[in-house]
Structure formats: C-alpha cells, structure tokens
C-alpha positions as CSV (number, residue, x, y, z in Angstrom):
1,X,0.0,0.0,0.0
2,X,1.3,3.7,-0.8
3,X,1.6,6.1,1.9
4,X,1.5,9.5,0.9
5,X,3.6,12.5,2.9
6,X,2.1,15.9,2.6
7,X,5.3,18.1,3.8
8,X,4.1,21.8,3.6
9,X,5.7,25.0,4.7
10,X,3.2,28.1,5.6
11,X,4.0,31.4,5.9
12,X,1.1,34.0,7.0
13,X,1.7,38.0,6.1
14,X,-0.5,40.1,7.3
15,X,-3.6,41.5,5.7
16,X,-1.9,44.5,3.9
17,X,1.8,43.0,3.2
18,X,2.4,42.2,-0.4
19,X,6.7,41.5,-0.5
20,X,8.1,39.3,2.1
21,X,11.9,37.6,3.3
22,X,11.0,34.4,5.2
23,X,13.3,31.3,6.4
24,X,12.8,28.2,4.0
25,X,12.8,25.4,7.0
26,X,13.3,22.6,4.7
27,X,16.8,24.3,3.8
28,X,17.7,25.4,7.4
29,X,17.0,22.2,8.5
30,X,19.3,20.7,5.6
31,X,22.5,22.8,6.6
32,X,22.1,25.2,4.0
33,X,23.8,28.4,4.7
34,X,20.9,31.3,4.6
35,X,18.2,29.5,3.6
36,X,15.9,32.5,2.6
37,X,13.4,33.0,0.1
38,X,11.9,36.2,-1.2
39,X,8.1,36.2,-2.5
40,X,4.9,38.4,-3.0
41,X,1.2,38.2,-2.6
42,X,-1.6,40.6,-4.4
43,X,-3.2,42.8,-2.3
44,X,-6.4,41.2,-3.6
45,X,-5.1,37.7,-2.9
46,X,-5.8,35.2,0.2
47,X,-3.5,32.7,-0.8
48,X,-0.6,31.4,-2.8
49,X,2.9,30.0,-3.4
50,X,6.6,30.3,-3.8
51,X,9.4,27.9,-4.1
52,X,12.4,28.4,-2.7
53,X,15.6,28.2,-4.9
54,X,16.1,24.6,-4.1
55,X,12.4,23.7,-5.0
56,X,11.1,23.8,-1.6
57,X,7.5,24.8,-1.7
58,X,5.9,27.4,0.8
59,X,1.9,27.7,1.3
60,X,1.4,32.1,1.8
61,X,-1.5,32.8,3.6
62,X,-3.1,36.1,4.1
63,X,-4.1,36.6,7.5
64,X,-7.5,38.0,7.4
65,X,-8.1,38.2,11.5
C-alpha cells in the first residue's frame, strides 16, 4: 500500500503585506547556509505560493483576523 507524505511549509503575512523575506525550513533544516526565500502576494489575494531556490514549496497565507 502507498503512503503519501504531505510536507508543507506556511508562511502568514498580514492582511496589507504584499513583498516578504521568510526562512525556507526545509533548507535550514538541511544545513544550508541562509536558507531565505523572497516572494509576494496581491493585495487582492488570500493565498498562494513560492518555491524556494532549491524547489522547496511554501503555502502564503493572508491573514484575514
């Protein structure tokens, strides 16, 4: 039988931030030497994604609180 994994990174911005610098986990956990990745969110957006440069993916989530 398979067994699937679902590994996911989330970032949350707040409700008015569209450009953000976060820590990629998956490559500070691997050793890698500042493991940041840069992304952006539309205003008008809730959600999306960004990979970081070693194909890690990150979940962004706008915090609507």
């Amino acid at each position: 039988m398979a067994a699937w994994v679902l590994d996911e990174q989330r970032v949350w911005i707040t409700p008015r931030t569209t450009a953000f610098k976060v820590v990629c986990e998956a490559c500070a956990e691997q050793g890698v030497p500042f493991p940041s990745v840069e992304g952006s969110l539309a205003i008008d957006a809730v959600r999306g994604t960004v990979e970081c440069p070693r194909g890690h993916r990150l979940r962004v989530e706008r915090d609507g609180r």
